[in-house]
N, C-alpha and C positions, 0 to 999 in steps of 0.2 A: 567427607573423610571418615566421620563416623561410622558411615553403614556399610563403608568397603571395609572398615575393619572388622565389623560382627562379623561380616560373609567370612573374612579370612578365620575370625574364630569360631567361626560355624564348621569351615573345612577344616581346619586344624582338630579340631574336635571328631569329626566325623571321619578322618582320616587314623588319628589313633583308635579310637573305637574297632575299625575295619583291622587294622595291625594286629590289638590287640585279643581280637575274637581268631584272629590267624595264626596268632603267637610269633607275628613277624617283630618278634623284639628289639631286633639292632636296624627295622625301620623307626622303630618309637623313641627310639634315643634322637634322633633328630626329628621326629613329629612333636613329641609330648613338649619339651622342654621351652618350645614357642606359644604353650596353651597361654599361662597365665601372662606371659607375658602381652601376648596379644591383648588379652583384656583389661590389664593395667595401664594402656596406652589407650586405650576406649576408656578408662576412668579419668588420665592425665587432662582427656582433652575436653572428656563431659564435665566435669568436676570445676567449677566458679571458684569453692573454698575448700584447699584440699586438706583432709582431716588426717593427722602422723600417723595416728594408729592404722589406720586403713593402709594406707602406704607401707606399714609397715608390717600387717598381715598379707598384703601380696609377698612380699621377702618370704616370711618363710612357712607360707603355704607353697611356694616355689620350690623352696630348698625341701621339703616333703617330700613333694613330687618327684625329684632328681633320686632321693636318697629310696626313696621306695620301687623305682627304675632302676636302677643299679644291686640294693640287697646282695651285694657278695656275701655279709654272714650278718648272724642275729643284729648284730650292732647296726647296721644300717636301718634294718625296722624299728629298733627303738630309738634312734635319735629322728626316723621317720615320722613316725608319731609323735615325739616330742616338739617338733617343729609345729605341727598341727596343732597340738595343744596351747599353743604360744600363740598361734593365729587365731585362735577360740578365745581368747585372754584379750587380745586386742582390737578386735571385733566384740566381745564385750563391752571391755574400757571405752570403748570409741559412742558404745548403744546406752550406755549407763546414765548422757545426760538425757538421752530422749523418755525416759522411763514415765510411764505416768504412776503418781500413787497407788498403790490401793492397799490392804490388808494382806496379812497372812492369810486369812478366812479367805480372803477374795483370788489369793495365788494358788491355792489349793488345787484348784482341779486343774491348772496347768504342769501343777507337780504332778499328784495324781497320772495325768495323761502317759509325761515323761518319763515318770518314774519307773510305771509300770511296764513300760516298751525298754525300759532298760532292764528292767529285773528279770524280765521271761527271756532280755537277750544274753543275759551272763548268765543267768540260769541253765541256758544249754548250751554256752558255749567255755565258761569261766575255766571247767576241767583241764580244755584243749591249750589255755592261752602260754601254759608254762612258763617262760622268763617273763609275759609280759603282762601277768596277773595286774600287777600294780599299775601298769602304765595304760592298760585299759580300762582298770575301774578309776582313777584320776581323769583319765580323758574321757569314760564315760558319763562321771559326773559331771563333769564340765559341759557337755556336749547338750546333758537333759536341763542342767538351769537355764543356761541360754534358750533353747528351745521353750521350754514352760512359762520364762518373763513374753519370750515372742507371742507365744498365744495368747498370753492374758493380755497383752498391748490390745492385740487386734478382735480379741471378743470386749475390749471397754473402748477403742475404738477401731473400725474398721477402714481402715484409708488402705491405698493400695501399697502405699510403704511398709504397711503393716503386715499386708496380706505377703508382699514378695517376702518377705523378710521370714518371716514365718515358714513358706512354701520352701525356698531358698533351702534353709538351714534342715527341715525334711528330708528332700532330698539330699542334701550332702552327707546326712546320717545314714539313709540308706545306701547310699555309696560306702559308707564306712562300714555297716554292717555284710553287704557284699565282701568286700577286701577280708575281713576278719575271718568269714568263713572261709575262705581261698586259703588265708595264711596258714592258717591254725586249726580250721576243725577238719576241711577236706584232704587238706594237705595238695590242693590241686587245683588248675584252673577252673573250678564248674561256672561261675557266673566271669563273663570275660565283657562281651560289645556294650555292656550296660555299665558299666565302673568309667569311664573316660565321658559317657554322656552326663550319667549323673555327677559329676563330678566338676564338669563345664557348667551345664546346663545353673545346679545346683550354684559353686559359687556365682555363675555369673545374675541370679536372683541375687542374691545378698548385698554386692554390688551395686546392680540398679538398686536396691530400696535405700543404699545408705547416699547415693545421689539425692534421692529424693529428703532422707534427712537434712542434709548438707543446702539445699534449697528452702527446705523450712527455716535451719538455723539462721541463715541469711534473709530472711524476710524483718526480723524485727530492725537489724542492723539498717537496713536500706529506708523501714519509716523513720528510724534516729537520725540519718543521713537527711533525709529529706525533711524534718524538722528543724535541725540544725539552721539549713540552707535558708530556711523562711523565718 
């Protein structure tokens, strides 16, 4: 059941993609809106111990994606965003007990990294963003902690949870940096067939790596269980 479902969120994806580089819009109204859902039904069924927050950034990374398909006027991008932001928050909350320690010293250069891909990106784009000044340096700061804790995870250790998780969250930044310029600086569709893959592709890394979290956390549980029992 599994892998018919990725095919179908492979097509779904690849399908908007195609609309969208066509500007066949009112085919995306019914392609896009089965994206995420497809791939929450591939988390329902992979998922042993399902984690709320998780559950609860498919919602409204969902309701993002509806509201930024739609955009009848300003107000729709910004609760579009805002919805986004809220699924950064909880995808967070959900990644906060996996954190290993380290320093400030030692977070550094995942800031550094982040910080710096954020500064040069509001740097030339911050003029353009006009009502939504605020709601992109909030969601951009957001966007570059998460990012900078991923890195430091997977340069102190390198497991593949680490690496999707990481890679994941990449790509759905530059997806987000696509959109941004479309919205606000070109005033126009320039980057189109790449926003709906980065955007699949991207959360569905994050996704798989928080599976793989959710199978660690479940590991100490099942030696207690088995303890127990003896």
């Amino acid at each position: 059941m599994r892998p018919l479902i990725l095919v179908f969120f492979l097509f779904i994806t690849l399908m908007d993609s195609n609309f969208y580089g066509q500007s066949l819009h009112h085919y995306r109204y019914i392609v896009e809106p089965l994206l995420i859902p497809s791939l929450f039904l591939y988390y329902l069924l992979s998922s042993k111990k399902k984690t709320t927050l998780v559950l609860l950034a498919f919602l409204f990374v969902w309701l993002g994606d509806v509201l930024l398909m739609i955009e009848r006027s300003p107000i729709f991008l910004q609760w579009a965003v805002f919805f986004y932001w809220i699924m950064q928050l909880c995808l967070l909350a959900a990644f906060a007990k996996f954190w290993k320690l380290y320093s400030f010293k030692a977070h550094f250069l995942g800031l550094l990294l982040y910080r710096s891909y954020l500064a040069v990106f509001l740097n030339h784009v911050y003029a353009s963003l006009g009502e939504m000044k605020l709601h992109g340096l909030v969601y951009g700061l957001t966007l570059s902690i998460f990012g900078s804790i991923s890195i430091m995870n997977l340069l102190i250790n390198a497991s593949k949870k680490n690496y999707l998780l990481c890679i994941g969250i990449l790509i759905f930044s530059i997806r987000d940096v696509f959109l941004t310029y479309n919205k606000k600086y070109f005033n126009e569709e320039v980057f189109t067939f790449s926003i709906p893959i980065l955007h699949g592709i991207g959360f569905f890394l994050i996704i798989r790596a928080f599976l793989y979290f959710e199978e660690q956390q479940m590991e100490p549980e099942k030696i207690s269980e088995f303890k127990l029992e003896r």
